[in-house]
Every structure is written in structure tokens, then in C-alpha cells.
N, C-alpha and C positions, 0 to 999 in steps of 0.2 A: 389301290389302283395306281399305273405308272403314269406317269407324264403323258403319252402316247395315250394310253385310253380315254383321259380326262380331255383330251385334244380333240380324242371321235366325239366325244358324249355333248362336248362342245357344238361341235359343227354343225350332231344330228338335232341339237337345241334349237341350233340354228335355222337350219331347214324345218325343220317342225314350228317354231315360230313364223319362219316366212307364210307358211302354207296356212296355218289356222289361225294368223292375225286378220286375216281379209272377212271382209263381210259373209265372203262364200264360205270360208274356211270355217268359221264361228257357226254355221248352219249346221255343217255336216257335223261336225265334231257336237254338237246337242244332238244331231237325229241320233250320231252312234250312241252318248249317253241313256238315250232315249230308250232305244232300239233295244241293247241290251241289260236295260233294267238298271241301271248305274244307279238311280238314286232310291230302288227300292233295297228289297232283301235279296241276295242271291239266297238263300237258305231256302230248300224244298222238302218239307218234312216226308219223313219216310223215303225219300227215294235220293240217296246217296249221289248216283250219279248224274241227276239232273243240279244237284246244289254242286256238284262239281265242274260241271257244263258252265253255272252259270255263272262260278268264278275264275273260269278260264275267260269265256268274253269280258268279264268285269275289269280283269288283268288287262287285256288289250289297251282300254281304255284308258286305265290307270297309269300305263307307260305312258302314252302321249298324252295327258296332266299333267304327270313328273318333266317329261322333257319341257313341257311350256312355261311350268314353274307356278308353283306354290298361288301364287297371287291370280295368274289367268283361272285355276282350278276355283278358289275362293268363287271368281266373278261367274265361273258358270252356274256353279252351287246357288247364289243370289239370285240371278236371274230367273233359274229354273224355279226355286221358290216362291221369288215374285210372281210369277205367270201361275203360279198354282194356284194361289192367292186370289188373283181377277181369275182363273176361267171357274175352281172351286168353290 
């Protein structure tokens, strides 16, 4: 990657931090986890294109992880655990 892309990838780090550090942003960003299955299996046995469907959403998600960075990803993971933990 040149100089120049690593500058975008920066920036859009940026903005995707600004937006999902906030209380509000930390909601949505669990419902989308939520919503599409992030912490179960994308895998639909027998039917190809729903396991393909459901790593297309999963992908969504996983980019704005990667832009937030390694460690906000960790704390959603914890979290979401946790709460499985008390409501399960």
C-alpha cells in the first residue's frame, strides 16, 4: 500500500473511531454484531447461499472492527460474553 492509501485508511480509522467511541456508537455497532450473527456461525448447512449471505454481513462488520482496531474488537467480544454469562 502507498503512502496515500495508508493516509485514507488512517483518516477513515479516524472517523469510524470518532462515530463508534460514543455511547450511542457502542450500541449500534453491538446491535449490528447482534443483528447479523457476528458471534455465532455464519455456516448454513446444506444451503450454500445462505452461508454465503451470512459472510457477506459478517464481512460488513468485520471492516468496521478492523478500522476501530484490534483492542475496541477484543472489548466487544468481552462484553458480549459477559452479558451472556448474566442473561444465560
Amino acid at each position: 500500500m502507498n503512502n496515500n492509501g495508508s493516509m485514507i485508511d488512517k483518516e477513515k480509522a479516524s472517523l469510524y473511531n470518532s462515530v463508534f467511541s460514543t455511547r450511542e456508537g457502542n450500541l449500534v455497532l453491538e446491535d449490528l454484531l447482534t443483528f447479523v450473527g457476528y458471534y455465532g456461525d455464519a455456516f448454513s448447512a446444506g444451503d450454500p447461499c445462505v452461508t454465503s449471505y451470512n459472510c457477506g454481513q459478517r464481512r460488513v462488520v468485520a471492516r468496521i472492527l478492523n478500522l476501530l482496531g484490534k483492542g475496541h474488537a477484543i472489548d466487544m467480544i468481552k462484553s458480549h460474553h459477559e452479558r451472556q454469562s448474566v442473561d444465560g
